[in-house]
C-alpha positions as CSV (number, residue, x, y, z in Angstrom):
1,X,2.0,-12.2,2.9
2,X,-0.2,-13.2,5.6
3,X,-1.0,-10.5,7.7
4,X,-3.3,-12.1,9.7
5,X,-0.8,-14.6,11.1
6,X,1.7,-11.9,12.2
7,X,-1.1,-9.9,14.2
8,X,-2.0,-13.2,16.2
9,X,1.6,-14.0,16.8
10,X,2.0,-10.9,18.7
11,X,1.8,-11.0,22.9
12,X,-1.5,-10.6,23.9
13,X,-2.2,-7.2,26.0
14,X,-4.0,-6.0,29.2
15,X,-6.0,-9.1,29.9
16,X,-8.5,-6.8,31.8
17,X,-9.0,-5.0,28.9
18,X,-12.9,-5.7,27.9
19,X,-14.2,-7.6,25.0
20,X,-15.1,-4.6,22.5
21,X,-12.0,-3.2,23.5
22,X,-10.1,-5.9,22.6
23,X,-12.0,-6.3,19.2
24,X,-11.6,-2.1,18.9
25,X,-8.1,-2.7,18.9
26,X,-7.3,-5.6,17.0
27,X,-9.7,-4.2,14.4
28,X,-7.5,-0.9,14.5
29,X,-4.4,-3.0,14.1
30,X,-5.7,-5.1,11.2
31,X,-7.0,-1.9,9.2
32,X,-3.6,-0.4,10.2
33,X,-1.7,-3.2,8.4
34,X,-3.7,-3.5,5.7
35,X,-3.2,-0.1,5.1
36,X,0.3,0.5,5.0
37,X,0.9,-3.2,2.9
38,X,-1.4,-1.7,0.2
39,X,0.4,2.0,0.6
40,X,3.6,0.0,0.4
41,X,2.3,-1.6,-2.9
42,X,1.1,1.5,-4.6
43,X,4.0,3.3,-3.5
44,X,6.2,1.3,-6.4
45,X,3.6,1.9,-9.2
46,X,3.8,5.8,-8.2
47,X,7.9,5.6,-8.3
48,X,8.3,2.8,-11.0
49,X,5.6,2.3,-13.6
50,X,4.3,6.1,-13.6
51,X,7.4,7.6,-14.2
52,X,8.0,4.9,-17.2
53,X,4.9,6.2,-18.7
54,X,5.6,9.5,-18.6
55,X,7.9,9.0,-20.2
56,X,6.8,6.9,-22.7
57,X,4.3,9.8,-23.4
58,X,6.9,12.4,-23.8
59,X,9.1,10.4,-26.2
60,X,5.8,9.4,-28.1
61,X,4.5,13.1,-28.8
62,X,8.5,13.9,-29.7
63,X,8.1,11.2,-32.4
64,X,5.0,12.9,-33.8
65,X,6.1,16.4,-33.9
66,X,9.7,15.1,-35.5
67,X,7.2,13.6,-38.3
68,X,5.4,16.7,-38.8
69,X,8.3,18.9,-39.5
């Protein structure tokens, strides 16, 4: 996923707007998408693979206390 292509590809603003403003923004932007791509990411270990090992652990310490009894 190229992030940086799809920020470029979109219609440049205010042309007025000043050079640090500019760089303010598209900075903003950037961080922004960065941001929610690596939230987006971590969102599926939290609902997937955390779960699974929960689970995992549960099933593991039934299996030990089944042994012990």
């Amino acid at each position: 996923m190229d992030l940086r292509r799809d920020v470029l590809k979109r219609p440049q603003r205010n042309v007025s707007e000043s050079a640090s403003a500019k760089y303010e923004r598209e900075n903003k932007e950037w961080n922004d998408e960065i941001v929610g791509a690596y939230l987006a990411r971590y969102a599926g270990y939290v609902n997937v693979i955390i779960p699974q090992i929960l689970k995992g652990e549960l099933s593991h310490a039934r299996a030990e206390k089944k042994g012990r009894d």
